[in-house]
Every structure is written in structure tokens, then in C-alpha cells.
MITOR-29035 format. One record per residue (C-alpha): residue in three letters; x, y, z. Coordinates in pm, whole numbers, padded with zeros to 5 digits. Example, Ala and Ser with C-alpha at 12.3 -4.5 7.8 and 13.67 -1.06 7.14 Angstrom:
ALA  01230  -00450  00780
SER  01367  -00106  00714
This chain:
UNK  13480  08833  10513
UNK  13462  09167  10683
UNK  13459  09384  10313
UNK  13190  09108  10191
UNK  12947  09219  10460
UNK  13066  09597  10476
UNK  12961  09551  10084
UNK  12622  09377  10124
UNK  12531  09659  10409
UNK  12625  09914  10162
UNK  12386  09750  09881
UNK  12112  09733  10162
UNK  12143  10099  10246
UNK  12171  10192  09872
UNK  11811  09994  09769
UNK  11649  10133  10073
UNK  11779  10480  10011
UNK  11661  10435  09650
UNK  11322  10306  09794
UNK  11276  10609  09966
UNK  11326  10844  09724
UNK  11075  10680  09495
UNK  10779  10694  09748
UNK  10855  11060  09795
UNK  10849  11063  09406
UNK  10492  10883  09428
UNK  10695  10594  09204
UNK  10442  10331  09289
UNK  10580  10043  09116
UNK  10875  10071  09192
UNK  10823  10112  09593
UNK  10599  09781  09547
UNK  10906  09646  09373
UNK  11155  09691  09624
UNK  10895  09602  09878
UNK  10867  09253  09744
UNK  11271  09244  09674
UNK  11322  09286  10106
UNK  11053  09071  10158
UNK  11216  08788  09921
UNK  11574  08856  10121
UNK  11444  08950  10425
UNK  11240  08680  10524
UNK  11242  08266  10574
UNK  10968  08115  10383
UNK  10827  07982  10681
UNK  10697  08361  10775
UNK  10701  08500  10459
UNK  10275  08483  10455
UNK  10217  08673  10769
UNK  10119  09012  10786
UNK  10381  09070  11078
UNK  10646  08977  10868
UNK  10546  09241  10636
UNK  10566  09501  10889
UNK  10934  09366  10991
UNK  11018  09408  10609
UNK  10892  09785  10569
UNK  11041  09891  10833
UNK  11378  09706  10730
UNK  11334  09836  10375
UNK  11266  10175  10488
UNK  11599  10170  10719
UNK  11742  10506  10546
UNK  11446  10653  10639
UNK  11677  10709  11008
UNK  11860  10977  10852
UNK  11515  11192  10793
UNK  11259  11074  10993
UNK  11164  10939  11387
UNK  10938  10631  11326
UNK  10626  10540  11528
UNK  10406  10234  11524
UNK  10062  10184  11534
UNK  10004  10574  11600
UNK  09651  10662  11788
UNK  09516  10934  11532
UNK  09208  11011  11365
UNK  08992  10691  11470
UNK  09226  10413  11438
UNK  09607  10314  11491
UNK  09839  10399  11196
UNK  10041  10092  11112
UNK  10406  10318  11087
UNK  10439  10693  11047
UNK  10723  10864  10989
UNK  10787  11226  11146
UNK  11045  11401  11007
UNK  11281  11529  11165
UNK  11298  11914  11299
UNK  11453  12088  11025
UNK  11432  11810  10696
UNK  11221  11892  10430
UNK  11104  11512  10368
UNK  10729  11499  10364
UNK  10577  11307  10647
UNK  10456  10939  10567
UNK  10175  10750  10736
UNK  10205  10427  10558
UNK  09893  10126  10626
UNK  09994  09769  10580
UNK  09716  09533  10435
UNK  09723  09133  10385
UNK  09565  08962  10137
UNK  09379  09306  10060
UNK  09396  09553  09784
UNK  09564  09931  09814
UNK  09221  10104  09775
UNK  09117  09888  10108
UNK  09421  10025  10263
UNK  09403  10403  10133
UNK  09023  10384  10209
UNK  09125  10305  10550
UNK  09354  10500  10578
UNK  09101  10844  10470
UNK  08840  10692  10648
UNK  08995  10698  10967
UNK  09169  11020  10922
UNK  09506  10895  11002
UNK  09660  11193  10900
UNK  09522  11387  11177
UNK  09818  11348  11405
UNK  10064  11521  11106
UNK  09804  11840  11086
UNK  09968  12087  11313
UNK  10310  11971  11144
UNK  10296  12218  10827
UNK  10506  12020  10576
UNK  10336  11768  10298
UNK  10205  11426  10432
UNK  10243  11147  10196
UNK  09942  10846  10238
UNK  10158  10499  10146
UNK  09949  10198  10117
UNK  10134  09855  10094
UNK  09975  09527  10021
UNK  10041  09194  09973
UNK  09855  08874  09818
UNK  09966  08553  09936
UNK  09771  08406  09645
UNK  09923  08574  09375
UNK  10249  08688  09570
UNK  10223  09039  09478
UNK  10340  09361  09599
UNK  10153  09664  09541
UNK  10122  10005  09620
UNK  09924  10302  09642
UNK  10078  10677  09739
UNK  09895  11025  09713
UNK  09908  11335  09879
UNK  09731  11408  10184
């Protein structure tokens, strides 16, 4: 029993490593892929279509992201509250992340707001690259998406 879950926790850690390393590699599809792969495992179908639950997901899917970065929710900057940022930490060269969750929205809705509202303003003094991540998902259709650029 003990190497079964010692073996699923590895395969969690692998996928969200591999997650990472894809929205620092602006992969798109495939972030929105594994996005919609934690939400499947991660969550009873009783939540599943609740924005909430999409934050827990992200932030489960993105658990690697410990090794690299301190993570802060709903971050005053520019004129809003950034869903989840992640700062990296002093002395990694991962690019910082400010990452806006929409439901039942598209990514341009949540990169829009994202510009709009200048949530990259916190990251400015920081000096290193700042990656914009915008993660949707339709309950109608039960798709994923994504949208990454450079800040």
C-alpha cells in the first residue's frame, strides 16, 4: 500500500513539474491540458462547476511550483486583486507568473483583465521576466483553455 501511494505522489509531482515547465515554455495547450487532467482527478463532480474549485486545482496542479516560487492569492496590484502570483524565489531564474482564473469566460476576458488592471504592477521592481497565464473554463462545453504571453 505504502509504494502504491509513494508511486501515485511521484506521478503527481512528475505532471505538475511537467505542467510547469510548459507554461514557462508558453505551451498553451498543453498547460490547458493538464489543467483539465487535475481538475478531472482532483475534484468530485459535485464541485467540479465552481470557479473555487478551479482555483483549488491550479494551485494543486501547480504544486512543484514550491521548489521555485512563494505563492500569493488574490494580490492587491495595479487596480484589482490577482487571482495567484507566483514570486520566485531570491536567487531562481523562473520568470514570475500572475495567473487570472475565469469561469464560463474566454482567455482574452481573462488576459484583458488581467492588462487592464495592470496586475503586473506588483512584479515591476522585481527585474526578472513576468509571465501573464490566463486559465479558463466552460462548464458548457467542459473545456480548458489557456492563454500565456510575456509581460
Amino acid at each position: 500500500m505504502a509504494r502504491s501511494r509513494h508511486t501515485e505522489v511521484a506521478r503527481i509531482v512528475r505532471e505538475s513539474d511537467a505542467l510547469l515547465r510548459a507554461t514557462w515554455d508558453l505551451d498553451e495547450e498543453t498547460v490547458a491540458k493538464g489543467i483539465a487532467v487535475a481538475h478531472d482527478a482532483g475534484c468530485a463532480p459535485v464541485f467540479y462547476n465552481d470557479e473555487q474549485a478551479l482555483r483549488a486545482v491550479v494551485k494543486s496542479a501547480y504544486i512543484a511550483a514550491a521548489d521555485h516560487y512563494a505563492r500569493v492569492e488574490e494580490l492587491p496590484s495595479g487596480r484589482g486583486l490577482a487571482d495567484v502570483v507566483y514570486v520566485p524565489r531570491r536567487g531562481d531564474a523562473a520568470p514570475a507568473l500572475v495567473v487570472e482564473l475565469k469561469w464560463s469566460r474566454n482567455t482574452k476576458a481573462a488576459m484583458g483583465q488581467v492588462k487592464d488592471r495592470d496586475y503586473a504592477q506588483a512584479l515591476r521592481g522585481w527585474g526578472g521576466p513576468v509571465l501573464l497565464v490566463g486559465i479558463t473554463y466552460d462548464p458548457k462545453s467542459k473545456v480548458h483553455t489557456c492563454q500565456i504571453e510575456e509581460a
